[in-house]
Structure formats: C-alpha cells, structure tokens
C-alpha positions in Angstrom: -48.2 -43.0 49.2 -50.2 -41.8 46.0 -51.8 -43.7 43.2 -52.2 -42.6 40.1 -54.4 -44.2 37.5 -52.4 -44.3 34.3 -54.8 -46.4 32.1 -58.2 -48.0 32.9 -60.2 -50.3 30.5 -62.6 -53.1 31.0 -59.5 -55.6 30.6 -56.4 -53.4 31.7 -55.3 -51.1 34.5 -52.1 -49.4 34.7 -51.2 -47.5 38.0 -48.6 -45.7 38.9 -47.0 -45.6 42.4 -45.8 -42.4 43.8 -43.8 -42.5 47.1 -43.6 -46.0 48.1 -39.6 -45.2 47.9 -37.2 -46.1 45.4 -35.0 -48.6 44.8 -35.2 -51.8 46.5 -38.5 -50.7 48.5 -40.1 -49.7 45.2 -39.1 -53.5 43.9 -40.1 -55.3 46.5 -43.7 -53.6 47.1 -44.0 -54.1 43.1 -42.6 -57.5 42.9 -44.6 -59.1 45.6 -48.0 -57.4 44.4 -46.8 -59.1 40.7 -46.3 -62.0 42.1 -49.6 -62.0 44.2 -51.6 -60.8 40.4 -49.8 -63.8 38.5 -51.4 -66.3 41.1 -55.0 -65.3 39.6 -56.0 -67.4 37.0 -58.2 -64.5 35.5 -55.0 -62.7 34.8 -53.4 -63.1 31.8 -50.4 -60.5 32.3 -49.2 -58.6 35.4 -46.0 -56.1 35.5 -44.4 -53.9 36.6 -41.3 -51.2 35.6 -39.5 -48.5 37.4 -38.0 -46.7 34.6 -35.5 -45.1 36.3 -34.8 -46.1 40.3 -33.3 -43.1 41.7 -35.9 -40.7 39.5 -39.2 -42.4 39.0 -42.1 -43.8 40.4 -43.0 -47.6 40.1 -45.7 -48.2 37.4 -47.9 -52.0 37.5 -49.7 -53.4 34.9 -52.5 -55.9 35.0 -54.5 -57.6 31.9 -57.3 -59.9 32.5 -58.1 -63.2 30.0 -61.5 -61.5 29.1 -63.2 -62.4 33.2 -63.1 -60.3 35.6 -62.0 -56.6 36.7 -58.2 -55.7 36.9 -59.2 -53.0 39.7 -60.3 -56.2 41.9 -57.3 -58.2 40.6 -55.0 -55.8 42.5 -57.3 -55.1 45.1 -56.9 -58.8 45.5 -53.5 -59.1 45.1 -53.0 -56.2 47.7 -54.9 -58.1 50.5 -53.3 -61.3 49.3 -49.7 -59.3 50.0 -51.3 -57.7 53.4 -52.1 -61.1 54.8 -48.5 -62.9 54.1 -46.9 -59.8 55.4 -49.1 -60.0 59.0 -47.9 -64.1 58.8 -44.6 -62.9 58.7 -44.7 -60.2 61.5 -46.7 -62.6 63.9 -43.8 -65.5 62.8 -40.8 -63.2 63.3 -42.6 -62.1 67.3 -42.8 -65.6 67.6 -39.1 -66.5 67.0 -37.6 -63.7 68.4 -39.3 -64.2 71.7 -38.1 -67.9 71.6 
C-alpha cells in the first residue's frame, strides 16, 4: 500500500490511496477511517471518493475547524481504526473457540 499526498495545508489534507484494493475493500478501509475522522471534534469535514471502483485509487479528505493538524487527525483516526479492528480479531478467537 502507497500514499500519496494530494494536498497539504495548515487546515486540509487530501491523500490518495494506492493499492488498498478496489471495490468493497477500498470502501470499507475508507469508510471506517471516515467514520473514525468524523468522531474528532477538531474536524470539521472528513471524506472520501473513489472515482471510479474498478479503475482508481481511493482519495480521503480531512478539514479541521481552525485547531489542530489534519496529518494527526488521520494518524488518529488510523490508530483509532487499528485498535477496534485488534477488538474484533481477539472477540471473533474468542467465539470461535467457544
């Protein structure tokens, strides 16, 4: 997996993904990274778009209220993603050893 850094301000980053995998694995790495960068209340927007799914690479977008970095936003967000995924894991051993 490759990022690209599409656009960089003091209140906006825009990133580019290139193979995390299209389709639904491209959504669902984007979507829960979104969803992680909405839960910061120094964000003020958080996106994402994958123009085409069979053809492009997912892009994210974070804007900040005015506080903060969006480069530590995402890292946030990131780790934030990385910790419910390790819950899940550790709950799905769990189960399936039940």
């Amino acid at each position: 997996m490759k990022v690209k850094v599409l656009k960089k301000t003091a209140h906006e980053l825009k990133i580019e993904i290139e193979g995390s995998g299209h389709g639904f694995s491209g959504h669902g790495l984007c979507n829960l990274i979104q969803k992680r960068l909405l839960e910061d209340k120094s964000v003020e927007l958080a996106g994402y778009d994958i123009p085409h799914p069979l053809a492009s690479n997912p892009v994210i977008y974070v804007k900040m209220k005015g506080v903060g970095k969006p480069e530590e936003a995402l890292r946030k967000a990131a780790e934030k993603a990385q910790e419910a995924n390790e819950q899940f894991r550790e709950a799905l051993e769990s189960a399936l050893k039940a």
